[in-house]
N, CA, C and O atoms as a MOPAC input file, in Angstrom:
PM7 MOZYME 1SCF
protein

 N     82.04300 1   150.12400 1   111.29500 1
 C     83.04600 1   150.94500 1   111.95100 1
 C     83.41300 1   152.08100 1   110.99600 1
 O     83.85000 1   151.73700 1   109.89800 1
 N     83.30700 1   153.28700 1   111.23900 1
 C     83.22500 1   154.61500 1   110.45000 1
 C     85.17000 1   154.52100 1   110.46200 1
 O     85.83100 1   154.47900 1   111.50000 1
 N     85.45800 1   154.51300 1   109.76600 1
 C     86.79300 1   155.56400 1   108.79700 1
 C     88.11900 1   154.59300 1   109.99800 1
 O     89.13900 1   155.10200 1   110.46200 1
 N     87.80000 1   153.64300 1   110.14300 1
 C     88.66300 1   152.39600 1   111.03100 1
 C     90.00000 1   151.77700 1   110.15800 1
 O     90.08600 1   151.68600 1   108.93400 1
 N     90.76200 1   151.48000 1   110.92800 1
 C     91.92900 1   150.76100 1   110.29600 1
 C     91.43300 1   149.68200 1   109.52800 1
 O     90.47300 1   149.11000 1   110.04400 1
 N     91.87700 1   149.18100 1   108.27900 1
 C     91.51400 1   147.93300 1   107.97000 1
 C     91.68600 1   146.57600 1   108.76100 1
 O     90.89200 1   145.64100 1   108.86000 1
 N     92.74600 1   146.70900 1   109.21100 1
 C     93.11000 1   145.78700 1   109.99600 1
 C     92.25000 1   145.55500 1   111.68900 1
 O     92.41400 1   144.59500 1   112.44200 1
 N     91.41400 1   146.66900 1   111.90000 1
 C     90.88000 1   146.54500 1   112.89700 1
 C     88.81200 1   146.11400 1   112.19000 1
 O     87.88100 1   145.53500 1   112.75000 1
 N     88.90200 1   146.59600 1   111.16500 1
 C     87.67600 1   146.21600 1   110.36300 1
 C     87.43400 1   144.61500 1   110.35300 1
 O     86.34100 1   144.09300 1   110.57500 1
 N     88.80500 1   143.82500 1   110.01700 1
 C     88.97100 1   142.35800 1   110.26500 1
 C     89.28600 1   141.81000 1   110.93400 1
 O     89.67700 1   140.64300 1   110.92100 1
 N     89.15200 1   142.82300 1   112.00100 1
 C     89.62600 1   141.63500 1   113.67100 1
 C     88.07700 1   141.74300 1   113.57200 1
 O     87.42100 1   140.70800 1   113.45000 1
 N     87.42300 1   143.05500 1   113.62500 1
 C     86.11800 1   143.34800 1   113.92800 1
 C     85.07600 1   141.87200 1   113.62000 1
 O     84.35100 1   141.29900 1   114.43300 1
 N     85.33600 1   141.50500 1   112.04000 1
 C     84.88300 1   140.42000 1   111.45200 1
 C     85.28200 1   139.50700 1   112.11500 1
 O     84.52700 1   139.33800 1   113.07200 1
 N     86.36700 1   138.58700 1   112.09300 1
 C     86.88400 1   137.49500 1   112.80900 1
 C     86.79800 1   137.25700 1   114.22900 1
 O     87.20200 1   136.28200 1   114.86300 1
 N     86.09300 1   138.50300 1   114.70900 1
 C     85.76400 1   138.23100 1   116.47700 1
 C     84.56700 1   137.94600 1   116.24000 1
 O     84.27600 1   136.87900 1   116.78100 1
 N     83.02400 1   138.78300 1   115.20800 1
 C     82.18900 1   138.32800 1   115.05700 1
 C     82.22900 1   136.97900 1   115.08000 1
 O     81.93100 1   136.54600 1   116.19300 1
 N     82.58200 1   135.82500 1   113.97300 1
 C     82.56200 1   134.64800 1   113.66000 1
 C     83.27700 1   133.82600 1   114.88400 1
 O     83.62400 1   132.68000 1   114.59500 1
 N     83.52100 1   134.25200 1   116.14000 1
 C     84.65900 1   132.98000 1   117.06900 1
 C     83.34600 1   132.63500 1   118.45800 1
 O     82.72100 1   133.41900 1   119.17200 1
 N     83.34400 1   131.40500 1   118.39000 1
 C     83.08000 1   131.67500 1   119.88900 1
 C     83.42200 1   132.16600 1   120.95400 1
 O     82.64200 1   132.14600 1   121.90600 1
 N     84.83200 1   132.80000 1   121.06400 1
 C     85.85300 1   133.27400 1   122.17100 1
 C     85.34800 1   134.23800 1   122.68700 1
 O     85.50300 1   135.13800 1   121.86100 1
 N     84.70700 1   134.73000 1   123.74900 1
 C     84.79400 1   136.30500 1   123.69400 1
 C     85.69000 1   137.25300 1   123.67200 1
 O     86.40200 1   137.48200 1   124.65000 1
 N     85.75000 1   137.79100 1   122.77100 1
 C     86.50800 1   138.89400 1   122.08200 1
 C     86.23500 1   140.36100 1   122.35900 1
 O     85.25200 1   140.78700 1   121.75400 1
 N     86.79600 1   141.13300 1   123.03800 1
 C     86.93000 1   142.71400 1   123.05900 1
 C     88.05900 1   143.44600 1   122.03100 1
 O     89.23900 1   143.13200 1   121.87300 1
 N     87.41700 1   144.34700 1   121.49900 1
 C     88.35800 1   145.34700 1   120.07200 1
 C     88.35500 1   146.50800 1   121.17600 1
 O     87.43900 1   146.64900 1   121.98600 1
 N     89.40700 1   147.26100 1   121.11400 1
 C     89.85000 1   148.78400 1   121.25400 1
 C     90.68600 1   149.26100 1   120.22500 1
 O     91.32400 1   148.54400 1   119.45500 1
 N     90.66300 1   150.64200 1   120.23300 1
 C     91.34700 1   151.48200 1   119.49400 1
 C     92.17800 1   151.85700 1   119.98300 1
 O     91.90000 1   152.13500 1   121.14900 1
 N     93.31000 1   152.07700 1   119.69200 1
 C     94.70600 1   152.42100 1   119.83800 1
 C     94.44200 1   153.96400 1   120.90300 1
 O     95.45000 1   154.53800 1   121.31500 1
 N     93.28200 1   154.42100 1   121.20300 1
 C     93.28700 1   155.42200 1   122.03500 1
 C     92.80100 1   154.41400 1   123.01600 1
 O     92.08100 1   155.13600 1   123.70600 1
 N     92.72800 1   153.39700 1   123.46200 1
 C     91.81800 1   152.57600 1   124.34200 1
 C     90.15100 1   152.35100 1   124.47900 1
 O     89.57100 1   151.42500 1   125.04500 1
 N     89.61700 1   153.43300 1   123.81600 1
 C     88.48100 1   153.34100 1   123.28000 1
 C     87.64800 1   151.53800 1   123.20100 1
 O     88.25200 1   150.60600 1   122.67100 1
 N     86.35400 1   151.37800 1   123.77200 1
 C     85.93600 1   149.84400 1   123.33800 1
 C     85.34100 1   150.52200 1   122.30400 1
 O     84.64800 1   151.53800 1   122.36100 1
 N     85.86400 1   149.49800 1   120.80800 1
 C     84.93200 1   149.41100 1   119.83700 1
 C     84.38500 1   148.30800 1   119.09300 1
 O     84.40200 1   148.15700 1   117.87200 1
 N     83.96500 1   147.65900 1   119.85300 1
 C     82.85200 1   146.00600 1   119.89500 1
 C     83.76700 1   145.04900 1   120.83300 1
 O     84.95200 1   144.99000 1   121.16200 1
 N     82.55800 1   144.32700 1   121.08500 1
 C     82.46700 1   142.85900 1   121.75500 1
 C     81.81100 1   142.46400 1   121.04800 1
 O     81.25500 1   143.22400 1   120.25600 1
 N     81.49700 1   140.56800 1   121.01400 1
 C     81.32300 1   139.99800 1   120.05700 1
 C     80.58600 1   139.06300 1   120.92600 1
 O     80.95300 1   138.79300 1   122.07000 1
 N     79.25800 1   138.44400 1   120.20400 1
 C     78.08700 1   137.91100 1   121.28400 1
 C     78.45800 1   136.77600 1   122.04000 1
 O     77.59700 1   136.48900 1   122.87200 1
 N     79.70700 1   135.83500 1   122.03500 1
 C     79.97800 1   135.41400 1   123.15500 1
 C     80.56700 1   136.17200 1   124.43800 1
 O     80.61300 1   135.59100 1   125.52200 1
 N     81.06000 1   137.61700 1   124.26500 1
 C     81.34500 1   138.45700 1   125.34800 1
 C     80.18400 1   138.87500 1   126.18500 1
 O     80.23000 1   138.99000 1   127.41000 1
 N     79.03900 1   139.11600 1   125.36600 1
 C     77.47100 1   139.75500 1   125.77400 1
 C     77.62000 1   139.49700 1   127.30100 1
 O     77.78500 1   140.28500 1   128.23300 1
 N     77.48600 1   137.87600 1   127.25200 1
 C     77.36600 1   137.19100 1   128.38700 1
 C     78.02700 1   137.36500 1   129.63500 1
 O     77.57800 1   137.15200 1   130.76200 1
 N     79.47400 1   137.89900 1   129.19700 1
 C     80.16300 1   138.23000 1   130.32700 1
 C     79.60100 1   139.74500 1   130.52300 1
 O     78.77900 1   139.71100 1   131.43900 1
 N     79.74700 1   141.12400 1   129.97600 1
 C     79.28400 1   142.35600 1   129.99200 1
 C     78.08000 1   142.74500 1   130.78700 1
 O     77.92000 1   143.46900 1   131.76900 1
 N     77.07700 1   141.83700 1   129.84600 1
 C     75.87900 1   141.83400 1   131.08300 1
 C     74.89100 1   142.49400 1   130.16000 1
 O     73.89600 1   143.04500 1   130.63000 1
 N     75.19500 1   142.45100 1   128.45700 1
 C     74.29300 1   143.13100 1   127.38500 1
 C     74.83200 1   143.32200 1   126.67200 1
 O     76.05800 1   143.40800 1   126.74100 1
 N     74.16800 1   143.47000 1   125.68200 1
 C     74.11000 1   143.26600 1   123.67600 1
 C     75.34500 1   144.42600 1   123.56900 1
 O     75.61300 1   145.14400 1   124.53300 1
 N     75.72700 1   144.47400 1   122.88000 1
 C     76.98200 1   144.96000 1   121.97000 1
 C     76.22000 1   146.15900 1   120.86800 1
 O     76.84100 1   147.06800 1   120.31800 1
 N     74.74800 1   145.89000 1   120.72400 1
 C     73.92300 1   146.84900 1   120.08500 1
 C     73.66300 1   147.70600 1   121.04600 1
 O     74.02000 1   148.86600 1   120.84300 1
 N     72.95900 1   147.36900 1   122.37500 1
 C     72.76900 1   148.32800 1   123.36600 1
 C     73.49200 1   148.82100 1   123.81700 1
 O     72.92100 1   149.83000 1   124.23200 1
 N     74.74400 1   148.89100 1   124.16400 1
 C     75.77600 1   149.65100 1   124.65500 1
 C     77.07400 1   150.58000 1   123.61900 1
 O     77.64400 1   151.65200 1   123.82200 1
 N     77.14600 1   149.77200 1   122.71000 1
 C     77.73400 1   150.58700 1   121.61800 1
 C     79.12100 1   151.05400 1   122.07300 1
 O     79.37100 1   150.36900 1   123.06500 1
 N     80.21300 1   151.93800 1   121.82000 1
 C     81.37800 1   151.98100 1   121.87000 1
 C     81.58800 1   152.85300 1   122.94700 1
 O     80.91700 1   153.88400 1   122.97500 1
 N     82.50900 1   152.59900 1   123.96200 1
 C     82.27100 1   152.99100 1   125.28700 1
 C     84.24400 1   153.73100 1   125.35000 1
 O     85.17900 1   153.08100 1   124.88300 1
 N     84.41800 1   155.08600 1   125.99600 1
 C     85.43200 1   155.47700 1   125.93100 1
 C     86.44900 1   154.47500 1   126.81000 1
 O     86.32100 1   153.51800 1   127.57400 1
 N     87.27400 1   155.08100 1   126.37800 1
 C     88.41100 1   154.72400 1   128.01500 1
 C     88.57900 1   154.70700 1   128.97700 1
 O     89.27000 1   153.79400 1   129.42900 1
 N     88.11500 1   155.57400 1   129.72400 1
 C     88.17800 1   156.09900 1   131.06100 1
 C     86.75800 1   155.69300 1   131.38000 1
 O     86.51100 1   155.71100 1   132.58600 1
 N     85.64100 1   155.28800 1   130.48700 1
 C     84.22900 1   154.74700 1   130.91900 1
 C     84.38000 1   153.22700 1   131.11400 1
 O     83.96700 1   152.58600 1   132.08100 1
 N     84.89500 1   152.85600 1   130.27400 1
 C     84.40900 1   150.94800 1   130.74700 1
 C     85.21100 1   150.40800 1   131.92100 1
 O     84.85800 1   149.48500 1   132.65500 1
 N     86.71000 1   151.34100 1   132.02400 1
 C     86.92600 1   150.66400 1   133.37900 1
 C     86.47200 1   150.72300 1   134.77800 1
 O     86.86700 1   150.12300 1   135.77800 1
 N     85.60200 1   151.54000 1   134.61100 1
 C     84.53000 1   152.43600 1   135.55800 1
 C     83.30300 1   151.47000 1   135.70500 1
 O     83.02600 1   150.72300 1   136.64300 1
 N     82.75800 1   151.65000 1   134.73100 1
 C     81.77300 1   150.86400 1   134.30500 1
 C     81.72100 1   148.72400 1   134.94700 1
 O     80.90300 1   147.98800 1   135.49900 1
 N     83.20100 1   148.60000 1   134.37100 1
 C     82.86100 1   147.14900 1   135.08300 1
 C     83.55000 1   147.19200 1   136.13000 1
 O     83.20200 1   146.19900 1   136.76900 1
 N     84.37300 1   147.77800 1   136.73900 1
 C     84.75200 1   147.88200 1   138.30800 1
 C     85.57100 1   146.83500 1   138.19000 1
 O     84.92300 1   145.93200 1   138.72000 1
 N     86.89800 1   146.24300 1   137.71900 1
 C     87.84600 1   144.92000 1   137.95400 1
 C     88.31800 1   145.49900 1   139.10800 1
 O     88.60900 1   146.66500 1   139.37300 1
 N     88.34900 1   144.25300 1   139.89400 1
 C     88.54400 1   144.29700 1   141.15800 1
 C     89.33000 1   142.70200 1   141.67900 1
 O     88.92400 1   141.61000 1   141.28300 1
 N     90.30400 1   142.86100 1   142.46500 1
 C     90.84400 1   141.54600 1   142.91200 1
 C     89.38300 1   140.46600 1   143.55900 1
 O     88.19700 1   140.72400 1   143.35300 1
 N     89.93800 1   139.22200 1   144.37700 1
 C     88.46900 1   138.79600 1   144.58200 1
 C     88.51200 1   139.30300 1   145.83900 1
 O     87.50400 1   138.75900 1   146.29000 1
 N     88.93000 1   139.92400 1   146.69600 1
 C     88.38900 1   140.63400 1   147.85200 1
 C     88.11100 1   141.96700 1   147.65700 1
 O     88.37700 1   142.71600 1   148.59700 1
 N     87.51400 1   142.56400 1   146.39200 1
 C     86.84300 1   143.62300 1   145.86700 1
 C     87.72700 1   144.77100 1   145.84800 1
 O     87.11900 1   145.81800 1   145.62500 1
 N     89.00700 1   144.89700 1   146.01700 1
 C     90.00600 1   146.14000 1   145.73100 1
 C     89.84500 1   145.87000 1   144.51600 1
 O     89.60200 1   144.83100 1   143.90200 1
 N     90.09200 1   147.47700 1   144.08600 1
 C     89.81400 1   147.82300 1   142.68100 1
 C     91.18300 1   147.76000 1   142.06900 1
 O     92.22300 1   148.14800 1   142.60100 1
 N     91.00900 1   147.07300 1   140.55700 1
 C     92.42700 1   147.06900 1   139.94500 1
 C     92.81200 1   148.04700 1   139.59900 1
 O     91.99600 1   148.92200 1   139.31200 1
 N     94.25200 1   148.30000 1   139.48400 1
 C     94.67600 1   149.50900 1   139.01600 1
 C     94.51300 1   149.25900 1   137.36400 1
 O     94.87800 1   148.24500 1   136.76800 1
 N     93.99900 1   150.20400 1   136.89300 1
 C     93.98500 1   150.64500 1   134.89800 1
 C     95.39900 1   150.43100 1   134.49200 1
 O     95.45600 1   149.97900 1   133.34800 1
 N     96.12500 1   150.54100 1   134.84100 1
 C     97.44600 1   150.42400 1   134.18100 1
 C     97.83000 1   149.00300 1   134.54800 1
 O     99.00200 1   148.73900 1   134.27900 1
 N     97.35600 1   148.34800 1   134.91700 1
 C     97.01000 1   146.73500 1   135.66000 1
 C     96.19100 1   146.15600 1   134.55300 1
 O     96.49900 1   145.02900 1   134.16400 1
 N     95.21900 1   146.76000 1   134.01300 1
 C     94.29100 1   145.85900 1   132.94700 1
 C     94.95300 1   145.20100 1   131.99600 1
 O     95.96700 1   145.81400 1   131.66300 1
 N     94.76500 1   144.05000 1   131.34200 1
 C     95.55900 1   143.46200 1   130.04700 1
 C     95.34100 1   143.84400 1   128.72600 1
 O     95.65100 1   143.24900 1   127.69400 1
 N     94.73200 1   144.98300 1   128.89200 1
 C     94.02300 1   145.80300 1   127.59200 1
 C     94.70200 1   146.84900 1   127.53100 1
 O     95.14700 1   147.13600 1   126.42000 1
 N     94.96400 1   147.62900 1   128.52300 1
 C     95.16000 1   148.86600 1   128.73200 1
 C     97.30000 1   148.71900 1   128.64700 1
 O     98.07300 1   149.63600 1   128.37200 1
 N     97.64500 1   147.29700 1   128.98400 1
 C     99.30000 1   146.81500 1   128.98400 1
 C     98.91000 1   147.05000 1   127.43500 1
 O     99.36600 1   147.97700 1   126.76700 1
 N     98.39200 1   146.49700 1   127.16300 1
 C     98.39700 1   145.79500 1   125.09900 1
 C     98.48700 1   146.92500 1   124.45700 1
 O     99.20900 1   147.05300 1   123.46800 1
 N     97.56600 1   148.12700 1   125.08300 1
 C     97.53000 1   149.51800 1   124.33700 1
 C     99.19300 1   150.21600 1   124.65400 1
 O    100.08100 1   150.45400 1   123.83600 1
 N     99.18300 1   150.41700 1   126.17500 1
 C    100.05200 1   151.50400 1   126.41800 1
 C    101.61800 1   151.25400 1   126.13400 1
 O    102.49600 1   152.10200 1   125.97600 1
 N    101.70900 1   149.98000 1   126.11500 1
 C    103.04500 1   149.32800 1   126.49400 1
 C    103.27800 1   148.76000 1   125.22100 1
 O    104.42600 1   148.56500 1   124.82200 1
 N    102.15200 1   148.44400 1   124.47000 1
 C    101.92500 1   147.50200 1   123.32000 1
 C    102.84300 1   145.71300 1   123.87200 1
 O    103.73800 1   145.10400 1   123.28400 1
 N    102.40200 1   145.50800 1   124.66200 1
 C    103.02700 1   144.24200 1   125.19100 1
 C    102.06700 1   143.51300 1   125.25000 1
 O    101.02000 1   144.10500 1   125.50900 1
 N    101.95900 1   141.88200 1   125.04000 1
 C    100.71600 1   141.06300 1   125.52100 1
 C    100.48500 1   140.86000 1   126.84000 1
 O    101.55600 1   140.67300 1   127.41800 1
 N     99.30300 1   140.80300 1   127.76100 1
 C     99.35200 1   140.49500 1   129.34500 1
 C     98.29000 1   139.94100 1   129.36200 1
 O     97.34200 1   139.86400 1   128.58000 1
 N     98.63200 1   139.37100 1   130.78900 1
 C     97.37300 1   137.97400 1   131.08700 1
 C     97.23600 1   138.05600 1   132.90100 1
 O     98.13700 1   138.10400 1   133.73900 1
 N     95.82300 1   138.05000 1   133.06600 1
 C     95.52800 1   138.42800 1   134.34100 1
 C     94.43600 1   137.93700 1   134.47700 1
 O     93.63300 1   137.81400 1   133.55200 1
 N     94.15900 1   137.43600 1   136.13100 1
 C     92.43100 1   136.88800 1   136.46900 1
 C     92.27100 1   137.84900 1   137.11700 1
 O     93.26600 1   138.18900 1   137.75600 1
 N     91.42100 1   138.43900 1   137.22100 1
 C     90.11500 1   139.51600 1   138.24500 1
 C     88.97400 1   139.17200 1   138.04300 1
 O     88.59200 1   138.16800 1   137.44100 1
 N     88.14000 1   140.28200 1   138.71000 1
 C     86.70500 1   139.91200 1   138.70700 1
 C     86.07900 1   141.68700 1   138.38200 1
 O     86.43700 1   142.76700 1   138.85400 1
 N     85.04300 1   141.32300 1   137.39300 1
 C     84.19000 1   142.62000 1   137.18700 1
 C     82.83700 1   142.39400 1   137.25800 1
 O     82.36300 1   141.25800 1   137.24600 1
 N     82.11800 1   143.49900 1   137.33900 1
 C     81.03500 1   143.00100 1   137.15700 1
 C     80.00900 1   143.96200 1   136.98600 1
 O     79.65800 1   145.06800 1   137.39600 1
 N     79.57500 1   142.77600 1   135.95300 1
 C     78.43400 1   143.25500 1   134.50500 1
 C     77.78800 1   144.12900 1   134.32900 1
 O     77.51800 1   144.45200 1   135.48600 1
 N     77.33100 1   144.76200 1   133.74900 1
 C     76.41500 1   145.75300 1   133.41700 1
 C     75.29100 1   144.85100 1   133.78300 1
 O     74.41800 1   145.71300 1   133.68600 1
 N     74.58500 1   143.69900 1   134.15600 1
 C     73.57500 1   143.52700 1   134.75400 1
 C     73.45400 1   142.82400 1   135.96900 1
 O     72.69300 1   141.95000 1   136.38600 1
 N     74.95000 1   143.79400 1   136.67100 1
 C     74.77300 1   143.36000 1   138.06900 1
 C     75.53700 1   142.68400 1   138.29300 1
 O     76.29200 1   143.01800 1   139.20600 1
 N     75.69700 1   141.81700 1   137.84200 1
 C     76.54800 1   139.91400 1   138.11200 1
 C     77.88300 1   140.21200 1   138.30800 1
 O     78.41600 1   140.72800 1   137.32600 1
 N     78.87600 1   139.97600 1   139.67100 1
 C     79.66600 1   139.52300 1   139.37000 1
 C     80.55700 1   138.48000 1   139.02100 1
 O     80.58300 1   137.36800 1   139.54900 1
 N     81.33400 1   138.91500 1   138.04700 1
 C     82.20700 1   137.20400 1   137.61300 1
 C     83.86000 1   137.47000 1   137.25500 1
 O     84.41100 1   138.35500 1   136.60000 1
 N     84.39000 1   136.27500 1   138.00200 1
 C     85.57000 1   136.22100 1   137.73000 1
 C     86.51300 1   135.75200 1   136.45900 1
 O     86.41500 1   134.57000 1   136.13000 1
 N     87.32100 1   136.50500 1   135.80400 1
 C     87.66600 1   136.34200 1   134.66900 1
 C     89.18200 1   136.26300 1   134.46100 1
 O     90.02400 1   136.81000 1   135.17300 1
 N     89.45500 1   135.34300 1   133.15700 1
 C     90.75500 1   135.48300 1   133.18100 1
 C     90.64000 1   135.57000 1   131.49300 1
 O     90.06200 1   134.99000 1   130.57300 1
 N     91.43800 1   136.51500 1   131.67700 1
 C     92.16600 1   137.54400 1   130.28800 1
 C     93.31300 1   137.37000 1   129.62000 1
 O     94.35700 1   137.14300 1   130.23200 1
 N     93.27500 1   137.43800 1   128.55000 1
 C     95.29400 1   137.44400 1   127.99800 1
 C     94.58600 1   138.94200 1   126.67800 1
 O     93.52500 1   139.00500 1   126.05600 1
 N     95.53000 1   139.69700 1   126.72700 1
 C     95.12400 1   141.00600 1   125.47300 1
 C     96.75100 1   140.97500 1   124.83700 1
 O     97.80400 1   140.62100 1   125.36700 1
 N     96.49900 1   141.42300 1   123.68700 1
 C     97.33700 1   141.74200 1   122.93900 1
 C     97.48300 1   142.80700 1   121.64700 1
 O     96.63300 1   142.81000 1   120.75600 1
 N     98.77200 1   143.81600 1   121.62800 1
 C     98.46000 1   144.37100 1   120.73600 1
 C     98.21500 1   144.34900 1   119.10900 1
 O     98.92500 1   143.66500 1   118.37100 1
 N     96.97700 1   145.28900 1   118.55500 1
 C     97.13100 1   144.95100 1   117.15500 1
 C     98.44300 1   146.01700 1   116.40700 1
 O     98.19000 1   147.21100 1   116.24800 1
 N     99.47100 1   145.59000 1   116.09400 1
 C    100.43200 1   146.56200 1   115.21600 1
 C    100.17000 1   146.07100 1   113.62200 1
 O     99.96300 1   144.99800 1   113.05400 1
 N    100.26800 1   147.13400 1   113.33400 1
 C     99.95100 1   146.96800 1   112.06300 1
 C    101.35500 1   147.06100 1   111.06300 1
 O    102.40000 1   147.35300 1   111.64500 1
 N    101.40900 1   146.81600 1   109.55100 1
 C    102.70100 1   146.37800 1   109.02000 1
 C    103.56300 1   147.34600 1   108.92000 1
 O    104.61800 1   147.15400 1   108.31400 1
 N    103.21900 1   148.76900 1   109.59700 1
 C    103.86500 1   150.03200 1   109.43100 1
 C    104.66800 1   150.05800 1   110.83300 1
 O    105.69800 1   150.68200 1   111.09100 1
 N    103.92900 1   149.23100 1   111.64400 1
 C    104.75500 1   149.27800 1   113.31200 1
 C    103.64200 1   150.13900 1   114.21600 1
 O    103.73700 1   150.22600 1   115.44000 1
 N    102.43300 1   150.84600 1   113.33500 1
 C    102.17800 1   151.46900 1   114.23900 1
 C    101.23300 1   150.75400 1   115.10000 1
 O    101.10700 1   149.67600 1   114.52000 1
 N    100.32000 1   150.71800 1   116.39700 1
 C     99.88100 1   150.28700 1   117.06900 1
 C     98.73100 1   150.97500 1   117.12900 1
 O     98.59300 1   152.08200 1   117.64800 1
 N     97.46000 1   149.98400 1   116.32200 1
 C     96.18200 1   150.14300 1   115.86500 1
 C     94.90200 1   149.70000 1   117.14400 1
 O     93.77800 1   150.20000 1   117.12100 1
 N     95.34600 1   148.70800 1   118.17600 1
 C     94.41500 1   148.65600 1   119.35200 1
 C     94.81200 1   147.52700 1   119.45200 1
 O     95.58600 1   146.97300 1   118.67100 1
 N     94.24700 1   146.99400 1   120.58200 1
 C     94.38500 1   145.61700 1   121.40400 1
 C     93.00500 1   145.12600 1   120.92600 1
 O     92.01000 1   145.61000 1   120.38700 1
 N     93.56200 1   143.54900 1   121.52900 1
 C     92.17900 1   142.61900 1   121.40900 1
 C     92.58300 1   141.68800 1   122.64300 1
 O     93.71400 1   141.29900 1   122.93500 1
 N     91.24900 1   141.40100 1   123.36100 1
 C     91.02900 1   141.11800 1   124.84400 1
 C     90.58900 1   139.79300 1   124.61800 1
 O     89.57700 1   139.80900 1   123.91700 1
 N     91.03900 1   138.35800 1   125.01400 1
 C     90.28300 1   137.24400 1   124.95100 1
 C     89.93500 1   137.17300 1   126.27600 1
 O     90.65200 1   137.84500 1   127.01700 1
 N     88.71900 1   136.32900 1   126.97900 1
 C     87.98200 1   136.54800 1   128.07100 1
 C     87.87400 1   134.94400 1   128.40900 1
 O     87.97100 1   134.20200 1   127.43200 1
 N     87.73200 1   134.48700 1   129.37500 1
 C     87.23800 1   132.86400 1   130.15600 1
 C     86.14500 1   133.40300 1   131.01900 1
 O     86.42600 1   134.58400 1   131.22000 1
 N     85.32500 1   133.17300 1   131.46400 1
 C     84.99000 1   132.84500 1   132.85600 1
 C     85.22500 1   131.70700 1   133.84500 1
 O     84.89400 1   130.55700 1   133.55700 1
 N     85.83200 1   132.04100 1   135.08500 1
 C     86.26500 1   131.69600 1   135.45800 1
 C     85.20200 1   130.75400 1   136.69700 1
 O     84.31900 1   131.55900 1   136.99600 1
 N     84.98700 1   129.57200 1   137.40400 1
 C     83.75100 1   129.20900 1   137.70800 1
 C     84.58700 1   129.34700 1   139.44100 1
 O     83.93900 1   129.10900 1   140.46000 1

């Protein structure tokens, strides 16, 4: 991660090492990694897709209730964690960059750092069967 908070350098690490799937953003909402138990939900490698803006990944996976209305962005538990800096927890359904859809349930929370300022969220993921 080029010129990154430290503190987001070691979530970076500690999501590597979890089985959980784990999503990092940047305090602009920016995705900057998933971690290879997420792969699975996404729908591809974390090498192949690489850091995806804001306004792209919610596009990109389409969360949608389960009768396919689209969630509102200010509805995501990533996008609460960033804007609001509040923790939130929500089930929807997106689906993957290889097609698949799957239903998920989320809790995100923000990273603040010891200054107060608010460095990005981190997204834990279930699939939901």
């Amino acid at each position: 991660m080029a010129q990154r908070a430290i503190e987001l350098i070691l979530m970076r690490q500690l999501a590597s090492s979890l089985a959980q799937p784990i999503l990092l953003l940047d305090a602009d909402g920016d995705l900057l990694f998933f971690n290879e138990p997420a792969e699975a939900l996404v729908g591809r490698r974390f090498d192949d897709v690489g850091e995806i803006r804001r306004g792209e990944w919610a596009m990109l996976f389409k969360p949608s209730e389960e009768d396919g209305t689209p969630v509102k962005r200010e509805d995501l538990p990533l996008l609460i964690a960033i804007d609001r800096q509040e923790p939130a927890h929500r089930n929807y359904w997106i689906q993957g960059l290889d097609g698949v859809r799957r239903k998920l349930e989320s809790t995100a929370f923000p990273l603040v750092g010891q200054s107060g300022e608010c460095l990005g969220a981190v997204g834990l993921f279930w699939e939901i069967d």
